[in-house]
N, C-alpha and C positions, 0 to 999 in steps of 0.2 A: 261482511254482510251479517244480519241479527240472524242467531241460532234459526229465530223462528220463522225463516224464510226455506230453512231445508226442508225436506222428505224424507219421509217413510222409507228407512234401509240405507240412509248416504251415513256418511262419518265426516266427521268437522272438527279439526284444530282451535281450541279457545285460544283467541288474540289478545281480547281484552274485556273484562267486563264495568261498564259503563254503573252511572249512577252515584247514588249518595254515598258515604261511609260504611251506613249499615245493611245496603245492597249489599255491597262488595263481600263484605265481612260473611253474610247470610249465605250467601253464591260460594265463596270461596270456603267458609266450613261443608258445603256440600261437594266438595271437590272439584268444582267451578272455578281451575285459577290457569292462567297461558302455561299455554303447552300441551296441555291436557287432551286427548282426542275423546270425542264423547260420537254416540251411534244413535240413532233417530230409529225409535221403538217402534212410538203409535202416535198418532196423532188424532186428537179425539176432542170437538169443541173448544177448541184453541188452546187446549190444555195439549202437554209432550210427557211423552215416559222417554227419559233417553238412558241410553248407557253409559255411566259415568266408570273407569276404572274397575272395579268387581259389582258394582251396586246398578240397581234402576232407581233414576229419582223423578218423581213427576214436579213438572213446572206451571204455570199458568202462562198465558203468551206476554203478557207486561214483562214478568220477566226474561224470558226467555229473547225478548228483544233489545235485553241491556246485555246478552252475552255475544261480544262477535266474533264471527269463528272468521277460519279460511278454507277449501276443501283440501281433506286430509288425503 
C-alpha cells in the first residue's frame, strides 16, 4: 500500500519505491530505500513528517504515494 495511505503513530516497512530514476534516487538519498521502517509523525494538508532512521523528513503526498510500504 502507498505510505500515504497510513496514520498518524503506525510504522511501515519500505517495499519499494515507485517512479522515475530520479524519484528513486531523491527517496533513496533521503533514506527512503526496502527494508527501511519509517513512523508516521503528523500528517498535515497532505503533506507527512515521518520518521525516517534517526531523522524527520517531510514529504508532500505525490510523493509519499510512490513509496510502498507493508505494516511493520
Amino acid at each position: 500500500m502507498p505510505l500515504a495511505m497510513m496514520k498518524v503513530g503506525e510504522r511501515a516497512r519500505v517495499t519499494v519505491v515507485t517512479g522515475g530514476d530520479s524519484v528513486k534516487k531523491h527517496l533513496g538519498s533521503l533514506g527512503f530505500v526496502p527494508g527501511v521502517v519509517v513512523s508516521i509523525v503528523q500528517v498535515m494538508n497532505g503533506s507527512m513528517i515521518l520518521g525516517v532512521q534517526e531523522s524527520r523528513i517531510a514529504v508532500n503526498e505525490d510523493l509519499a504515494r510512490r513509496i510502498m510500504v507493508e505494516a511493520a
